[in-house]
LOKOL-379466 format. One record per residue (C-alpha): residue number from 0; residue in three letters; x, y, z. Coordinates in steps of 0.25 Angstrom, whole numbers, plus 2048, in hexadecimal, padded with zeros to 3 digits. Layout:
N
node num: NUM	residu: ALA	u: X	v: Y	w: Z $
...
This chain:
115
node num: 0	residu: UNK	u: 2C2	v: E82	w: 2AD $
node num: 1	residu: UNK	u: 2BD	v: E91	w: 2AA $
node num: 2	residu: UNK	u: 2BD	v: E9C	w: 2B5 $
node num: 3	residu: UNK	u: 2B5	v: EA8	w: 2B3 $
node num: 4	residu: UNK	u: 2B6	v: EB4	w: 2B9 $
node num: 5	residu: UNK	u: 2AC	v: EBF	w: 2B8 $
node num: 6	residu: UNK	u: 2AE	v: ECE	w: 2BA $
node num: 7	residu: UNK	u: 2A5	v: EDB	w: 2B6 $
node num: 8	residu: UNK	u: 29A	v: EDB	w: 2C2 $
node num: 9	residu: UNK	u: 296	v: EE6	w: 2C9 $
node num: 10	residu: UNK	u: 28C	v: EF1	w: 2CD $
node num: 11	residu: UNK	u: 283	v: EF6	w: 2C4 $
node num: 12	residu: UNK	u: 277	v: EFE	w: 2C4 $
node num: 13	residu: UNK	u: 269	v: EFA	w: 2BE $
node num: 14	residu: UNK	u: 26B	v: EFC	w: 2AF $
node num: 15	residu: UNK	u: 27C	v: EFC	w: 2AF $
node num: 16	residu: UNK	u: 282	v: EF2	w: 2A6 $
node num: 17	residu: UNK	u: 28E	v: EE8	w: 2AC $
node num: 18	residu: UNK	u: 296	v: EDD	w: 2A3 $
node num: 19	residu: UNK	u: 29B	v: ED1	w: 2A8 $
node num: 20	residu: UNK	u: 2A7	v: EC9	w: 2A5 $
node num: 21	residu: UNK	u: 2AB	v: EBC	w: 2A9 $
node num: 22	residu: UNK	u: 2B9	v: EB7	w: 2A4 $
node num: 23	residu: UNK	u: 2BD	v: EA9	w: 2A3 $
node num: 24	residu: UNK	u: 2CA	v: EA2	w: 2A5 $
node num: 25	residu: UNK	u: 2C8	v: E99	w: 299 $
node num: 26	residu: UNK	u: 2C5	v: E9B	w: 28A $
node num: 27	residu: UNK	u: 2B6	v: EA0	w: 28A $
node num: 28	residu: UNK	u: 2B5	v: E9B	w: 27B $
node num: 29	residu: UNK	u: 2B5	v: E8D	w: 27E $
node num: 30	residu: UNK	u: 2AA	v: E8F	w: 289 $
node num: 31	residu: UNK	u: 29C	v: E8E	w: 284 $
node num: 32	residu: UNK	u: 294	v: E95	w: 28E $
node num: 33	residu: UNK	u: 298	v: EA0	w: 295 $
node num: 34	residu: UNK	u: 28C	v: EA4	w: 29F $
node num: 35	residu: UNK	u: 28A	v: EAF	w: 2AB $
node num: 36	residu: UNK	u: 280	v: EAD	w: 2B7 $
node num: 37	residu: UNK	u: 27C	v: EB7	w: 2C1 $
node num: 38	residu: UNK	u: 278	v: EB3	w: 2D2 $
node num: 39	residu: UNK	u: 271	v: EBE	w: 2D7 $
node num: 40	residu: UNK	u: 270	v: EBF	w: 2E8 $
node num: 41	residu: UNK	u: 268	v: EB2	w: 2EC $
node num: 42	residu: UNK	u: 265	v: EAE	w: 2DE $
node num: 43	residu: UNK	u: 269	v: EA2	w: 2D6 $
node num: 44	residu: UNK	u: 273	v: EA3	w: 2CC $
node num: 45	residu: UNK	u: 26C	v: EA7	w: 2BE $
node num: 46	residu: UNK	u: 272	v: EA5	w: 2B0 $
node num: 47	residu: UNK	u: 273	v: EB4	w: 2A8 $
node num: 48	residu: UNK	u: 27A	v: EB1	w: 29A $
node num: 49	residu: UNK	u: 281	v: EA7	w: 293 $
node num: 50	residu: UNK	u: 28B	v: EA8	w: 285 $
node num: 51	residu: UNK	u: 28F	v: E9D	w: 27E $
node num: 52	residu: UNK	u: 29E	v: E9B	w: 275 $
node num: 53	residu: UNK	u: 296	v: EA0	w: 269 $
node num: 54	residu: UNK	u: 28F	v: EAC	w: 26F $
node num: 55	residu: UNK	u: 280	v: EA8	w: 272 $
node num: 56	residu: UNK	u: 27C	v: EAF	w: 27E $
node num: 57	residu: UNK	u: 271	v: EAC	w: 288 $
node num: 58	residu: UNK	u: 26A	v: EB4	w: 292 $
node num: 59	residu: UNK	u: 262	v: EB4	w: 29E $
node num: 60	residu: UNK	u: 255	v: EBB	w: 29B $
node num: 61	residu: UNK	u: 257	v: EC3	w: 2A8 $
node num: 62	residu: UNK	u: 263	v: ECA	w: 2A0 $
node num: 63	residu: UNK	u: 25F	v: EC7	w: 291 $
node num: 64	residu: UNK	u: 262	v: ED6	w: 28A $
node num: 65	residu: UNK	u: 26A	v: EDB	w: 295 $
node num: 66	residu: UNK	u: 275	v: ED3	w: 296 $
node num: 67	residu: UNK	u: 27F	v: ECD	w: 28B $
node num: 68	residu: UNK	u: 289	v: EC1	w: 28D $
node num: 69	residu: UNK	u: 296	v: EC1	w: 284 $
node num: 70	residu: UNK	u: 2A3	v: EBA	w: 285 $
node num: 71	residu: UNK	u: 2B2	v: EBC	w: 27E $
node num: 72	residu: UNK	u: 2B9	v: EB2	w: 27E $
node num: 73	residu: UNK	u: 2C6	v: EBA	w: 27B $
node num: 74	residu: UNK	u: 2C4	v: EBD	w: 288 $
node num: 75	residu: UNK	u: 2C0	v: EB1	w: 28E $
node num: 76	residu: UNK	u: 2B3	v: EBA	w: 294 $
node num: 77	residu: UNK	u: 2A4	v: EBB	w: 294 $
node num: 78	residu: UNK	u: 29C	v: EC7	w: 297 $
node num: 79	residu: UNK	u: 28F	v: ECB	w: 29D $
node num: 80	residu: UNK	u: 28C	v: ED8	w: 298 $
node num: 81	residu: UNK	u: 280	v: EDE	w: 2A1 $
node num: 82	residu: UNK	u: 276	v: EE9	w: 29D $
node num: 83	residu: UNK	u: 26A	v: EF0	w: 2A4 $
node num: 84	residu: UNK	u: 26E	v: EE9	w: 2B0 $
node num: 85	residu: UNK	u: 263	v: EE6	w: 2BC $
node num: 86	residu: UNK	u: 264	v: EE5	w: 2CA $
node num: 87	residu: UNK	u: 260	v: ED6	w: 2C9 $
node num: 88	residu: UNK	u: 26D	v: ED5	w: 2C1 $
node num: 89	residu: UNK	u: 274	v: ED6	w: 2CD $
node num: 90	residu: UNK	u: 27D	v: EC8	w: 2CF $
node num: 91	residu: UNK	u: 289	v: EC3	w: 2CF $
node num: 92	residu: UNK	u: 28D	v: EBE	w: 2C0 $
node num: 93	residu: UNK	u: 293	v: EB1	w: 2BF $
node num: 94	residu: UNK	u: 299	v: EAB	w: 2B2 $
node num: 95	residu: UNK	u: 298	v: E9D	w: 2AD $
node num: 96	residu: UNK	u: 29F	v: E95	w: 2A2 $
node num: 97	residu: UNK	u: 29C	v: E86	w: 29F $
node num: 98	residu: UNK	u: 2A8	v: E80	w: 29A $
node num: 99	residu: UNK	u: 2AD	v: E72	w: 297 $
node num: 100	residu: UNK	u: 2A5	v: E6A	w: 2A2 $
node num: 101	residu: UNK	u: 2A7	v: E76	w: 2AD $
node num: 102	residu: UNK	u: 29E	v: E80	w: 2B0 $
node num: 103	residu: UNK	u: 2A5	v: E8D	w: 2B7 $
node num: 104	residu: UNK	u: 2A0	v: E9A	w: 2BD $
node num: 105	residu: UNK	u: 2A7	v: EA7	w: 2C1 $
node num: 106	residu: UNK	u: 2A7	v: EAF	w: 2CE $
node num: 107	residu: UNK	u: 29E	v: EB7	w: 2CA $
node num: 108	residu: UNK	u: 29D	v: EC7	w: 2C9 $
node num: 109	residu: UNK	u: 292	v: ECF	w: 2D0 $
node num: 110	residu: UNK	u: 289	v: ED7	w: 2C8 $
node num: 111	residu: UNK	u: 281	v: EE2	w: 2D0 $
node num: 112	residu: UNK	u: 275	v: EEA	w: 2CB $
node num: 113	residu: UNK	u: 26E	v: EF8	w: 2D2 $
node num: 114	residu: UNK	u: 264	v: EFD	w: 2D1 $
């Protein structure tokens, strides 16, 4: 079983930058994707990026050139560094990991964006 916490929301005006961490409880090099999702206010849950052990990234094209996912496994953490921030960014940020047979989230971290 993996727990994941997420941590590095906020308030941010249009433009600011914000990076996301989500730290697992279990070796993050053994998990193959490593992914973050976003819910904004009376939407579905949308998929933003995904990394994989050996580094291939995927984006949403919503956030494709502003936004970059990254891992350390040293640390057991995967980021979402956020650049050029919108106001239809705003969401709670929620991590997902897909390891042996489960598939676990975190409680997510809320990201807001003025403009």
């Amino acid at each position: 079983q993996v727990q994941l916490v997420e941590s590095g929301g906020g308030l941010v005006q249009a433009g600011g930058s914000l990076r996301l961490s989500c730290a697992a409880s279990a070796p993050i090099f053994s998990i193959n994707f490593m992914n973050w999702y976003r819910q904004a206010p009376g939407k579905q849950r949308e998929w933003v990026a995904t990394i994989s052990t050996g580094g291939s990234t995927n984006y949403a094209d919503s956030v494709k050139g502003r936004f970059t996912i990254s891992r350390d496994n040293t640390k057991n953490t995967m980021y979402l560094q956020m650049n050029s921030l919108k106001p239809e960014d705003t969401a709670v940020y929620y991590c997902k990991a897909v390891h042996g047979g489960g598939v676990y989230w975190g409680q997510g971290t809320q990201v807001t964006v003025s403009s």
